[in-house]
C-alpha positions in Angstrom: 0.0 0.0 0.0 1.4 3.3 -1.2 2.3 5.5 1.9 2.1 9.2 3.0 5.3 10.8 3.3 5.6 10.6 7.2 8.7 13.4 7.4 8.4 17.2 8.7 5.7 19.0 7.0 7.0 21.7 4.6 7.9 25.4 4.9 4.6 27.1 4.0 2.8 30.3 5.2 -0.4 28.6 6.5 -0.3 27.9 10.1 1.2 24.4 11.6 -1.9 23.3 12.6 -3.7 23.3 9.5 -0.7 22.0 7.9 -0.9 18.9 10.3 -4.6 18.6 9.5 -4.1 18.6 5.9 -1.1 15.9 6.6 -3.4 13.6 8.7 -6.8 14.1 6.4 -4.4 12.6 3.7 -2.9 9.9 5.2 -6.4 9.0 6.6 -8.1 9.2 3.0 -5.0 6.9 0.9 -5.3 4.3 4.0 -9.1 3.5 4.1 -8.6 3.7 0.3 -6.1 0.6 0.4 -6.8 -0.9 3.9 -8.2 -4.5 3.9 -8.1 -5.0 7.6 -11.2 -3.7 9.0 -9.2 -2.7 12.4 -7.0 -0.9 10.4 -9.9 0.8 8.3 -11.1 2.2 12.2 -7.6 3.9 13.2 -7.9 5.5 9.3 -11.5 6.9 10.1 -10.5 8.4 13.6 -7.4 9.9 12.0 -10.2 11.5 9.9 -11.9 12.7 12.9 -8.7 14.8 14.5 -8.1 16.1 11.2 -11.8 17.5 10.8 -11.4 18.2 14.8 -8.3 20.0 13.9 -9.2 22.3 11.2 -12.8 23.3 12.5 -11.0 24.2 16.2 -8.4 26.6 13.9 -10.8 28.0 11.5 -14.6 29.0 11.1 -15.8 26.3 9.6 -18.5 23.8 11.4 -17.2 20.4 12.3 -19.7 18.7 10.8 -19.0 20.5 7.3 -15.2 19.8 7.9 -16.0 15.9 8.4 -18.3 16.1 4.8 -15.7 17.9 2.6 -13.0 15.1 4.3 -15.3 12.2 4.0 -16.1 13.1 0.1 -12.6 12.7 -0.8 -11.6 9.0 -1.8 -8.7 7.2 -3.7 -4.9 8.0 -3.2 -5.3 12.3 -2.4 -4.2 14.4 -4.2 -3.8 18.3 -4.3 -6.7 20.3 -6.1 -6.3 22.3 -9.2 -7.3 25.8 -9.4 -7.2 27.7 -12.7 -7.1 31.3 -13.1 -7.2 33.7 -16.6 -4.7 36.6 -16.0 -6.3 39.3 -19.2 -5.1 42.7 -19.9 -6.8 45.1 -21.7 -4.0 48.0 -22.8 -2.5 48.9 -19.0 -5.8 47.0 -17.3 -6.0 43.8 -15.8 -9.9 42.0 -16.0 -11.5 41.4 -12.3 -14.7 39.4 -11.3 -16.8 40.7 -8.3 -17.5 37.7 -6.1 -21.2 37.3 -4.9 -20.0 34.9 -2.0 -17.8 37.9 -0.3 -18.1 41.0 -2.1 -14.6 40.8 -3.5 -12.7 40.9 -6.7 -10.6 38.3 -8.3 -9.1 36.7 -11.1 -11.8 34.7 -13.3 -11.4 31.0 -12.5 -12.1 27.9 -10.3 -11.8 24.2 -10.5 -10.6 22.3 -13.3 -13.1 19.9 -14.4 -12.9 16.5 -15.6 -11.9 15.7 -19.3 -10.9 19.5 -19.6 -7.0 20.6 -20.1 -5.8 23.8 -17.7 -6.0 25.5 -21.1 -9.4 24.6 -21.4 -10.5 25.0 -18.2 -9.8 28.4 -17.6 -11.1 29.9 -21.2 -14.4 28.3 -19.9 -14.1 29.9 -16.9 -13.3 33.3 -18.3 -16.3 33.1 -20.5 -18.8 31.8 -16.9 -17.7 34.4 -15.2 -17.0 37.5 -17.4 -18.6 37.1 -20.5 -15.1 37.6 -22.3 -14.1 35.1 -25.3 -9.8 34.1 -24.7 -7.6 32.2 -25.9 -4.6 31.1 -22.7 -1.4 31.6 -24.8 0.9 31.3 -21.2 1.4 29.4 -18.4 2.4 32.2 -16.2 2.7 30.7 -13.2 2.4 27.4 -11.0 1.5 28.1 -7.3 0.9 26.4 -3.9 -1.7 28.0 -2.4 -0.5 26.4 1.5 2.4 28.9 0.6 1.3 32.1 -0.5 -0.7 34.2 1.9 -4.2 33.3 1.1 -6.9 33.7 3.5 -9.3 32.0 4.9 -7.9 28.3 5.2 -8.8 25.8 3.2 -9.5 22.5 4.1 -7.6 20.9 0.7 -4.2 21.4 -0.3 -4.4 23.4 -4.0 -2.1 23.8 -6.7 -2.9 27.2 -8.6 -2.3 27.6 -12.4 -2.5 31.0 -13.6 -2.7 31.5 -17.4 -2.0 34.4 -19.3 -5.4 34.7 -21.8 -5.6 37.1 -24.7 -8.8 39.2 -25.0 -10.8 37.9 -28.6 -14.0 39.4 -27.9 -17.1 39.4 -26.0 -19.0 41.8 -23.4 -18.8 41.9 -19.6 -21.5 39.5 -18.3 -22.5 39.0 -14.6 -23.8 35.6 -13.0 -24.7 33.7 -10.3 -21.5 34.2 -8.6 -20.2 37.2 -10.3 -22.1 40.7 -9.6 -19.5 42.7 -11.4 -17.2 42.9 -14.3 -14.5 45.3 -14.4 -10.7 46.3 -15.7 -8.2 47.9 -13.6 -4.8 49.5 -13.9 -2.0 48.4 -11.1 -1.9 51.1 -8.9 -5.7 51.1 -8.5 -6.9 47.3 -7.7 -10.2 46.9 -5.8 -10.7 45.0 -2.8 -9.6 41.5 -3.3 -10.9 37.8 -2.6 -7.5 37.3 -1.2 -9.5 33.4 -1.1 -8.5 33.2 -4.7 -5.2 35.7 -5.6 -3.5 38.5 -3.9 -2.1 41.6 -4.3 1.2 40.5 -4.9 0.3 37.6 -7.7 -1.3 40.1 -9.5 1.1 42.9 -9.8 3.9 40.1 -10.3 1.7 39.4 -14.0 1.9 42.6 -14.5 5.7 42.0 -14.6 5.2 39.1 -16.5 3.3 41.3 -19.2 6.2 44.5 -19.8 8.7 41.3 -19.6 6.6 38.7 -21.9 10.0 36.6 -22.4 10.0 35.9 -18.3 10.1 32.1 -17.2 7.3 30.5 -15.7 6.6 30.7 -11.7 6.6 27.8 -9.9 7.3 27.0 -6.4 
């Protein structure tokens, strides 16, 4: 049976303890996915339990949420993939208003199934903004556990951030989005910091008056 890595958890800007309850929710979730021994299945699901414990006691979220989002997630874990459109529009970058808390961000969200990142986030330019792209640049490949994104969040995400040229379309609101909008550097709204912050965003600005810079990763 494959095995977590059981060394030090890794330098990262979230806190220790929801670093530990990441570490323990996965090495709950790959051991009642390849446990025959039903003893050994009942260690695996209280594991689960102190991890939900954990990350409720550290964060807002209700226990019993924390135990459904840990519960839902089955076979060998893995992180989550967030994709996010990074367009300009002359010296303005495009921003989506978030219904869930008022804020601005990149367009994006989770990569689906049978979609590429490529894919992925064109759709989700075109959900949320009403914009037609095409993703022409992988700009950068970040770990959300170490950038300083607030809230927590209960799953460990990898976050792909594609540069998009602008082909066409309108600004169009939605169920999550309220507001559409383009907005130079030195005057960015409020952000979802959730989903990108400050500093991501004027480091694509970089990116675009240095178009030949290497990908970010961590």
């Amino acid at each position: 049976m494959p095995r977590a890595n059981p060394g030090t958890v890794p330098e990262m800007n979230e806190p220790h303890w929801l670093a530990w309850a990441k570490q323990i929710q996965a090495i709950a979730q790959i051991g009642l996915t390849y446990t025959r021994d039903p003893y050994d299945r009942e260690r695996y699901e209280q594991l689960r339990h102190i991890a939900a414990e954990i990350f409720a006691a550290g964060s807002d979220f209700p226990l019993e949420q924390v135990r459904g989002l840990f519960a839902g997630e089955t076979g060998y874990a893995t992180p989550k993939v967030d994709t996010r459109g990074v367009v300009f529009r002359e010296e303005e970058i495009l921003l989506v208003r978030e219904r869930e808390d008022g804020c601005w961000t990149l367009p994006g969200g989770w990569a689906d199934v049978l979609e590429s990142p490529a894919e992925s986030v064109v759709r989700e330019i075109r959900e949320e903004s009403g914009y037609e792209t095409r993703a022409t640049k992988l700009l950068a490949v970040y770990d959300r556990s170490k950038h300083p994104h607030v809230p927590p969040y209960p799953h460990h995400v990898y976050k792909l951030f594609f540069h998009c040229e602008l082909l066409g379309g309108e600004p169009t609101t939605s169920h999550e989005i309220t507001e559409v909008g383009f907005f130079k550097e030195n005057a960015l709204p409020e952000l979802s910091v959730g989903r990108v912050t400050e500093g991501q965003i004027h480091r694509f600005f970089e990116h675009r008056g240095k178009p030949g810079m290497a990908t970010d990763f961590d």
